[in-house]
C-alpha positions in Angstrom: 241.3 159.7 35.1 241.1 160.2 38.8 238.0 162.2 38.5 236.5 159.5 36.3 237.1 156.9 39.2 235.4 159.0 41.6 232.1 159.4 40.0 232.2 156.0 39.4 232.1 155.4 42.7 229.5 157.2 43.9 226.0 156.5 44.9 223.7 157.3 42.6 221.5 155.7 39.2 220.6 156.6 35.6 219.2 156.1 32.6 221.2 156.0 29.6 220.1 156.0 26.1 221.4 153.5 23.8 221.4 153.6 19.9 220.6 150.1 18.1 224.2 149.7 17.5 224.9 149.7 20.8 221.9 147.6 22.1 223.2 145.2 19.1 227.4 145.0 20.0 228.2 146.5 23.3 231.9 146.7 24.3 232.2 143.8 26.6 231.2 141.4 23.9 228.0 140.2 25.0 225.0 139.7 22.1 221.7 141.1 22.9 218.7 139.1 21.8 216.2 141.5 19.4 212.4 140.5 19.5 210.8 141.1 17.2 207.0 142.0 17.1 205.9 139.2 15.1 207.7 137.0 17.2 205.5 138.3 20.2 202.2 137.8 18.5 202.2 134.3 17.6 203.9 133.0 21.2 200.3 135.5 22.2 198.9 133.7 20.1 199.5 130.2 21.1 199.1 131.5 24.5 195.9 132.3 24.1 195.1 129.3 22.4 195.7 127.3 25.0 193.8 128.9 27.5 190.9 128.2 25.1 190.9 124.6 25.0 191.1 124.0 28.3 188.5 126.9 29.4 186.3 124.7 26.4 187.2 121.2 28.3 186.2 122.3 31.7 182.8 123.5 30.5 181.8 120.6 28.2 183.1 118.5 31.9 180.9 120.3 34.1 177.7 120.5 31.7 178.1 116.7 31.1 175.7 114.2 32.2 178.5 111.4 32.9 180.3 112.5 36.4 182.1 109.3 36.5 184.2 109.5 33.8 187.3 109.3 35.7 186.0 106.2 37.7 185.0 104.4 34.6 188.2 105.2 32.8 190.3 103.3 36.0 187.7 101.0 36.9 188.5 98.8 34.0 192.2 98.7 35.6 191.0 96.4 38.5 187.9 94.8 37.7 186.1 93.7 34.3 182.6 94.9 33.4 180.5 92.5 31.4 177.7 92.2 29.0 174.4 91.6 30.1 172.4 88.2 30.0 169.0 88.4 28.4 166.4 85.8 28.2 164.8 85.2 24.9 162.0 87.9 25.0 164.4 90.8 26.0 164.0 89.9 30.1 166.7 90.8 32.2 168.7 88.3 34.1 171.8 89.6 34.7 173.2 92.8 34.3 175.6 95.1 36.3 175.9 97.8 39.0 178.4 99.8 40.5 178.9 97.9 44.6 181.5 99.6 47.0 183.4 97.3 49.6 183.7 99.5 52.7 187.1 99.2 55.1 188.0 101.0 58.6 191.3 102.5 59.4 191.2 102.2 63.2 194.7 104.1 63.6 192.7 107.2 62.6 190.5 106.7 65.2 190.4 107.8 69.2 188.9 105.4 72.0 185.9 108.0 72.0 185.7 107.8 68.1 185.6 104.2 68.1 182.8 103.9 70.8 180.8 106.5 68.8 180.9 104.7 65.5 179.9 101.3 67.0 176.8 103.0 68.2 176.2 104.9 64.9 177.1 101.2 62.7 174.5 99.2 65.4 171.9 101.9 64.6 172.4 102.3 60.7 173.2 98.8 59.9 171.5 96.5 62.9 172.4 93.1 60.8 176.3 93.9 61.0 178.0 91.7 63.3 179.7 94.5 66.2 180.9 92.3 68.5 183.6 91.1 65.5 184.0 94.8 63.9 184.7 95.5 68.0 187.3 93.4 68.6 188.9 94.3 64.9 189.1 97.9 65.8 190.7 97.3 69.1 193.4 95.7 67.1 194.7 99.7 64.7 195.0 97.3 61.5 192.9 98.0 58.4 189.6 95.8 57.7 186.7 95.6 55.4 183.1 95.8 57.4 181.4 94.0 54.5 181.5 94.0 50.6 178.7 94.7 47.5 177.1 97.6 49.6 175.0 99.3 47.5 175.4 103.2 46.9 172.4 104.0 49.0 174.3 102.0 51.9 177.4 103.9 50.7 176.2 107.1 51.1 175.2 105.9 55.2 178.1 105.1 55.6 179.9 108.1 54.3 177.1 110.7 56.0 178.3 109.4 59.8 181.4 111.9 58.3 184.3 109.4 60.0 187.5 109.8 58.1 188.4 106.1 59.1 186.3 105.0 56.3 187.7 103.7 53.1 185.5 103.2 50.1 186.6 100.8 47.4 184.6 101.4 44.3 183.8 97.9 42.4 181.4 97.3 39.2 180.0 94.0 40.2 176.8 91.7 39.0 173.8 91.2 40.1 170.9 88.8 39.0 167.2 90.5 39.1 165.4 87.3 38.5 167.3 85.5 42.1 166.8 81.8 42.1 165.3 81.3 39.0 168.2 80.4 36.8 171.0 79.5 39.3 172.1 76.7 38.2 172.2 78.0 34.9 174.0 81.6 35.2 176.1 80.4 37.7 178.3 83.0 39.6 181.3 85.4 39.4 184.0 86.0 41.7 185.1 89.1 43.3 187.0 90.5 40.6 183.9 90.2 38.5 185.0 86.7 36.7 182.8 83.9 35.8 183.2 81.4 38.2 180.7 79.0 36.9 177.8 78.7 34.7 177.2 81.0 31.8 179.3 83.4 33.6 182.4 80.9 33.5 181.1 79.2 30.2 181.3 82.3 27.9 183.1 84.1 30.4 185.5 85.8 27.2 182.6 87.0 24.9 181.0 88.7 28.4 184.0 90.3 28.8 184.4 91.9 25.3 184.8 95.0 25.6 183.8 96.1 21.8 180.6 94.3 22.3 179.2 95.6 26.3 176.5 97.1 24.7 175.7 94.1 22.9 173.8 91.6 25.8 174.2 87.7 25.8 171.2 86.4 24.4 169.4 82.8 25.6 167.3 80.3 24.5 165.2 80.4 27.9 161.4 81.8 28.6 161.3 83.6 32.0 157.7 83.1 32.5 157.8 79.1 31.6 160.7 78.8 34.0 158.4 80.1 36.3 155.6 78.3 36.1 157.8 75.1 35.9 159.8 76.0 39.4 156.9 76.6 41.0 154.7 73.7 40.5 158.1 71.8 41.5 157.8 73.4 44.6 154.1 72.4 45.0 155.3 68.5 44.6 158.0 69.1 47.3 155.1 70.0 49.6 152.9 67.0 48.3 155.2 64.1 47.5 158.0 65.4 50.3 161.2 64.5 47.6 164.6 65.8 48.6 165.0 67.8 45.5 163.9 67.6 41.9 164.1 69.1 38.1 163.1 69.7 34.8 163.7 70.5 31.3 161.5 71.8 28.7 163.6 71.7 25.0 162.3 71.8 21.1 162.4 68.5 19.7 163.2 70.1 16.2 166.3 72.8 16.7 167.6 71.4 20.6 166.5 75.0 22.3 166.4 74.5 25.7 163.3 76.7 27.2 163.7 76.4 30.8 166.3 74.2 32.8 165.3 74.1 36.5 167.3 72.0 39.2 165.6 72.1 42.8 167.1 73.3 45.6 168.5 76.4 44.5 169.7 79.6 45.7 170.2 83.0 45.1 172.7 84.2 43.0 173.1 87.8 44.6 174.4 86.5 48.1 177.4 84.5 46.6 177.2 81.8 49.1 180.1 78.8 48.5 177.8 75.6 47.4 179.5 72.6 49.0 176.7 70.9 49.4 175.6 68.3 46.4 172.1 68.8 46.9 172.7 72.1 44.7 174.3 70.1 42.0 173.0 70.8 38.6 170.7 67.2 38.3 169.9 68.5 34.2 173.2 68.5 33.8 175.6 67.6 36.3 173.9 64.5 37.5 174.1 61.1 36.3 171.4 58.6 37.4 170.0 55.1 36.3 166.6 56.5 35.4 164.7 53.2 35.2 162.1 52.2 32.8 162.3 55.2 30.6 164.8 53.3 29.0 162.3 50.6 27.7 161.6 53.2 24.7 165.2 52.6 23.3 165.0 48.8 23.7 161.5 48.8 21.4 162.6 51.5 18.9 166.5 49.1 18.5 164.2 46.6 18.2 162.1 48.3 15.0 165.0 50.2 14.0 166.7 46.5 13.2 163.3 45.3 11.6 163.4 42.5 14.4 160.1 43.3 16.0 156.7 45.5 15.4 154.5 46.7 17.2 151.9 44.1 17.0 154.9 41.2 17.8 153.6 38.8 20.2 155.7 38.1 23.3 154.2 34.6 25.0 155.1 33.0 28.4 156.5 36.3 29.8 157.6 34.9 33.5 156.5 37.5 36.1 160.0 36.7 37.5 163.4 35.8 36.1 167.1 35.5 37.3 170.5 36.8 35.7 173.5 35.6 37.4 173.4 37.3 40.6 170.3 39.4 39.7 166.6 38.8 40.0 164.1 40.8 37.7 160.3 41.0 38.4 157.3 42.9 37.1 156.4 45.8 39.0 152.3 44.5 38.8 150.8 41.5 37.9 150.6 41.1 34.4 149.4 39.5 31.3 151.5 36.0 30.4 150.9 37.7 26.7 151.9 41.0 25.5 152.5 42.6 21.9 155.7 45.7 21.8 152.9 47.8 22.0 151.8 46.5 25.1 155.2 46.0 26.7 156.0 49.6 26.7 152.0 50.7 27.2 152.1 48.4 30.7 155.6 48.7 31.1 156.5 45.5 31.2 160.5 44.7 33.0 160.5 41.0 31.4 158.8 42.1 27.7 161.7 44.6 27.7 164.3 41.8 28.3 163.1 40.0 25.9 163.0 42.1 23.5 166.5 43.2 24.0 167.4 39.3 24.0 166.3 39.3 20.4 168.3 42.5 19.6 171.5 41.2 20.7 174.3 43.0 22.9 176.3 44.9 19.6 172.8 45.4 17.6 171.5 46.9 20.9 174.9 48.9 22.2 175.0 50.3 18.6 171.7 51.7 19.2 172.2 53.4 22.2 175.6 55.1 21.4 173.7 56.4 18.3 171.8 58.3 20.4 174.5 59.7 22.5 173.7 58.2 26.0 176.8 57.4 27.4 179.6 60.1 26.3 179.8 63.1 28.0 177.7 65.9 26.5 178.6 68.9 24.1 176.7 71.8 25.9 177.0 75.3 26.7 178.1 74.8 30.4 181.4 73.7 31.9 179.0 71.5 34.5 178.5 68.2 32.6 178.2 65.3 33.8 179.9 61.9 32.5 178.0 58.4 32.3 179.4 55.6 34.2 181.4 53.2 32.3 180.2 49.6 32.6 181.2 46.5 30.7 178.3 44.4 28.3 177.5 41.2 29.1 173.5 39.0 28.7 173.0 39.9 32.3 173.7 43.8 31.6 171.6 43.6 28.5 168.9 42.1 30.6 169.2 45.1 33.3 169.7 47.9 31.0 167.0 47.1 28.6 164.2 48.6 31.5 167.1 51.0 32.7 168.9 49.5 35.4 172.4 49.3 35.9 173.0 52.1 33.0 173.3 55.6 33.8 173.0 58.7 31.8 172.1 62.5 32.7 168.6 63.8 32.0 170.0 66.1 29.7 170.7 63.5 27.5 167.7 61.8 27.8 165.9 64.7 26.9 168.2 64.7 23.9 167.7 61.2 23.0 163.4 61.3 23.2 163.8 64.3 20.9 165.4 62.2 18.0 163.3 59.5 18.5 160.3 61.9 18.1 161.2 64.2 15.6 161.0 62.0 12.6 165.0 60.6 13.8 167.1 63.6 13.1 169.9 64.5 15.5 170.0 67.2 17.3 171.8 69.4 19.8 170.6 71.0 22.9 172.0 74.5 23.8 171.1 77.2 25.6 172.7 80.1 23.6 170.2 82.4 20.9 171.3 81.5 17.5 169.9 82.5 14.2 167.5 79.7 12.9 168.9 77.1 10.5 166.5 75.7 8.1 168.8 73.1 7.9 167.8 69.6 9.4 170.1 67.4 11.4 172.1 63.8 10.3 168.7 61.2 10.1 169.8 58.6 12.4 167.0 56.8 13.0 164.0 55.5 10.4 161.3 58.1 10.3 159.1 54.5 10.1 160.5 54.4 14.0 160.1 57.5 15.0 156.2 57.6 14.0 155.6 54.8 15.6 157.2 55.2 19.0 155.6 58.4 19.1 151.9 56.7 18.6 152.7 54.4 21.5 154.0 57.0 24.2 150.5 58.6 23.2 149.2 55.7 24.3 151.1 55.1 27.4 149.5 58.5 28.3 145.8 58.0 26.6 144.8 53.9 27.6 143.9 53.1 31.0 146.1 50.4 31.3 149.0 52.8 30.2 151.4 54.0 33.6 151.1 58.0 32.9 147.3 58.7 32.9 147.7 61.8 34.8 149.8 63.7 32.0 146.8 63.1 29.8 145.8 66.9 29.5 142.9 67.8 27.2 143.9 69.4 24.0 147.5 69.1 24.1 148.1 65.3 22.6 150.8 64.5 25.4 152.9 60.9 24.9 155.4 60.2 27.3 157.5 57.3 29.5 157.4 56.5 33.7 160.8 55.7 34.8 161.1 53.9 38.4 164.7 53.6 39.7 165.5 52.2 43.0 168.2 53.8 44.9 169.7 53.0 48.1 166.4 51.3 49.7 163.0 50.2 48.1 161.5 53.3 49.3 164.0 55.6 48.3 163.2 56.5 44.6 164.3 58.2 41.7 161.2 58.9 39.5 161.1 60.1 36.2 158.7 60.6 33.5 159.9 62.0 29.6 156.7 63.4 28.1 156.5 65.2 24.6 153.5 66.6 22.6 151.6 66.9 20.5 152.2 63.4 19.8 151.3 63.9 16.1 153.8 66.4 15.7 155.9 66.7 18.3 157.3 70.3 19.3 158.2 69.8 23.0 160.2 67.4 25.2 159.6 67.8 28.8 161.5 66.0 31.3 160.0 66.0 35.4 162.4 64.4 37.8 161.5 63.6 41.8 164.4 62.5 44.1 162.8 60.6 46.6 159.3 61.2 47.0 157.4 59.6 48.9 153.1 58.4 49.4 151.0 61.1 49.2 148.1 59.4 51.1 146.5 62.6 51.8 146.9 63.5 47.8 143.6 63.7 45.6 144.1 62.4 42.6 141.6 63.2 39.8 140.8 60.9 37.4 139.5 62.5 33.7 136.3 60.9 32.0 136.8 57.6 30.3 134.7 54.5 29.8 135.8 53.0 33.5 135.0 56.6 34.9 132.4 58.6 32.4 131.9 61.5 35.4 135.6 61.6 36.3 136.8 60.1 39.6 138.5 61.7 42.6 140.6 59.2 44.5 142.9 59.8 48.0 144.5 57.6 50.0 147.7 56.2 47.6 150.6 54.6 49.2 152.5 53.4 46.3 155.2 56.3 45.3 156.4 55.4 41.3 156.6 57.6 38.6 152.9 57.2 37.8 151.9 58.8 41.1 154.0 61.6 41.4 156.1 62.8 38.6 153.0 62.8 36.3 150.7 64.2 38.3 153.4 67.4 38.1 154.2 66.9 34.8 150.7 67.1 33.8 150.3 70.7 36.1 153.2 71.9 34.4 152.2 70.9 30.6 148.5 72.5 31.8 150.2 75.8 32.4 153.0 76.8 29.9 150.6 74.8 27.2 149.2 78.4 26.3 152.6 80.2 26.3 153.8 77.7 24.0 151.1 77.6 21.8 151.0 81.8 21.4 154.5 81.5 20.9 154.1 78.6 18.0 151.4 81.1 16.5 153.5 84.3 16.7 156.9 82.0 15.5 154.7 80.7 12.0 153.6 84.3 11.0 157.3 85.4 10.8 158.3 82.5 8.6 
């Protein structure tokens, strides 16, 4: 035993054989796991595996064309991307890119390492402000520069190699048409929510994420929006108005083609619009529009088979008092004139006659049928609401030439396309739908809507009528001048409704001038008729109503978007 102990003790190693029965139960009780080899090959096998897929996933990651996987997956976690807007022919107005806000970390920075990257800023990006981005980096706390660089400015940035810089990756919206449909698309925050217009309006379905592929598309033409802003800014320049607008909508569905409030701005600079000279005037405002509301007052009148056209209105006074309020004529007129003639000449006291024999319900009726006074159903979240005002004979009096009522232009437009589409309702909007064959509630006699239609044609066509200007060969215009006084007797707000063809009306368009004034220095040409047979030029004009401004560009703008329209009619009747 002693001997045993010894060698124990000594220094040395071995290897010792073991049969299974050993490996299996040694003496000291512990159980020795067996693998076996099957066992082995499948945990290979698995192993293996493994290094497959992901060898597989790497590949496919670096042959793909989409780098930004990652960046999409965990952009949707801080900010929304959205569908694009579309005009009706497939044009692009707005749509979305990938913007980067850009921040300093000044802590980062030495006094040497600021001075440097103030230089290398002032040379790469003259238009930043350095004094302010100066005094912020003397202060160690984080700031942002400036936000919605582009990647081209990103990558200016990031090639100055400063490690201050933080980049903050953002998909944001941009608008490649600018000004031309502001008031209309309106704007999204920085989180990329609508904020207003469109945006705001169907901010949800933008936001779909099942349908981003999918673009928003509206009624709207790019090209007649066009042509409508800019001759609008040609009257600024002529008639010197504050601001102006105009709508262009289908008489038979409500489609509204182009919607243009002037001034505007552009929608990629994001600018806060205090100001209420950039207040939707389509939509958003409300105005007494003046004598464009005579058409009402004739058609309640042969609505209610009171009058016709051929009614004789004798002793007309060329001046008349209400209570507190004294109504004139606008020009020396006839002592005589027929319905025809009182909305042909425009007559103030042939319109309060008229409503008069109408009566304050017969007449209020009327007018609510068409939808003047409520605030609008339409596809933006800026709507104006009509002033409330209480009946009485001397409000009939006034509001039967349009004074002392108020309504927006958008529901004017509205209203002239019910009275000239044979009397069916209808409902302006601005978002594509498929077409209904179905015609709207008749509310008014197709008897009354024939002949309203034949004598706006001749408020256009007779020399007598107010709107001579608008009278553009080949295109059948009819139409209403609207005067409104606003705060002085120079300070007007003309208006003038026109739709044509007169014999089967398609188009209502509606030209509004805030405050123009005499155009002295303005030719006005005069077409061929029996007074002029060669035409006549004429300058010199110091009066400033409807007739001798908002016609004149109403008849520029019905001269230029007449051929659009009328390819667009021809194109439209081939499908159907």
């Amino acid at each position: 035993m002693k001997k045993n102990k010894k060698t124990i003790k000594k220094k040395s190693f071995y290897f010792e054989d073991y049969t299974e029965q050993e490996l299996t139960n040694n003496n000291k009780g512990f159980k020795i796991i067996r693998v076996s080899p099957n066992r082995v090959t499948f945990l290979f096998f698995i192993f293996i595996s493994l290094i497959l897929i992901f060898s597989l996933k790497i590949t496919y990651l670096s042959l793909s064309s989409n780098k930004d996987l990652y960046n999409k997956k965990n952009n949707k976690f801080f900010s929304n991307h959205r569908r694009d807007i579309l005009d009706r022919n497939g044009t692009v107005l707005a749509t979305n890119v990938d913007l980067y806000d850009i921040g300093i970390r000044p802590k980062l920075l030495s006094n040497k390492d600021k001075k440097n990257l103030l230089i290398k800023l002032g040379l790469s990006f003259p238009k930043l402000d350095l004094i302010e981005i100066k005094k912020k980096l003397m202060k160690d706390d984080f700031f942002w520069i400036g936000r919605r660089f582009t990647p081209k400015e990103k990558d200016q940035f990031w090639l100055m190699g400063n490690k201050a810089f933080v980049f903050d990756l953002k998909p944001s919206r941009v608008y490649p048409q600018k000004n031309l449909f502001s008031h209309i698309l309106g704007q999204t925050d920085d989180s990329n929510t609508g904020i207003s217009g469109v945006e705001k309006f169907f901010d949800k379905e933008l936001s779909v994420e099942e349908k981003l592929i999918d673009p928003l598309k509206l009624t709207l033409d790019v090209n007649l929006q066009h042509l409508i802003r800019e001759e609008l800014i040609n009257a600024k320049i002529h008639f010197k108005n504050i601001g102006s607008a105009a709508i262009l909508m289908d008489v038979r569905n409500g489609e509204i083609l182009s919607l243009v409030s002037l001034p505007d701005y552009d929608l990629n600079k994001r600018i806060l619009l205090n100001d209420s000279v950039y207040t939707n005037k389509i939509t958003l405002g409300v105005y007494e529009l003046g004598s464009v509301f005579k058409t009402f007052t004739i058609a309640a009148g042969l609505e209610n088979n009171l009058i016709n056209t051929n009614t004789i209105f004798e002793n007309l006074e060329n001046r008349l008092t209400c209570d507190k309020y004294t109504i004139s004529e606008h020009d020396k007129l006839p002592s005589s004139l027929t319905t025809e003639q009182i909305l042909v000449r425009s007559s103030n006291i042939g319109a309060v006659r008229i409503a008069q024999k109408i009566g304050v319900e017969k007449y209020k009726s009327f007018l609510n049928s068409l939808e003047l006074f409520n605030r609008i159903s339409f596809d933006l979240d800026e709507i104006g609401t009509p002033l409330l005002f209480k009946w009485g004979k001397c409000k009939l009096a006034t509001s039967s030439y349009g004074h002392g009522i108020t309504t927006t232009p958008l529901q004017l437009a509205k209203a002239y396309a019910i009275l000239s589409n044979g009397g069916y309702k209808i409902n302006p909007y601005i978002l594509k739908k498929k077409k209904s064959k179905e015609e709207g509630q008749q509310i008014i006699s197709k008897e009354t809507s024939i002949k309203i239609n034949s004598m706006l044609r001749k408020v256009v066509s007779l020399e007598e009528g107010t709107a001579n200007f608008a009278d553009i060969e080949g295109y059948d215009v009819a139409g209403k001048t609207g005067t409104a006084v606003k705060y002085s007797s120079q300070a007007k707000l003309n208006t003038f409704v026109s739709i044509f063809p007169s014999k089967n009306p398609k188009y209502v368009l509606v030209v509004m001038l805030d405050e123009p004034k005499p155009a002295p220095n303005f030719v006005y040409e005069f077409l061929p008729s029996e007074k002029f047979p060669n035409g006549y030029k004429y300058k010199g004009e110091k009066r400033n109503t409807s007739g001798w401004n908002t016609v004149v560009v109403a008849g520029k703008i019905i001269e230029k978007i007449g051929p659009i329209l009328a390819i667009n009619d021809l194109q439209a009747s081939k499908k159907y």
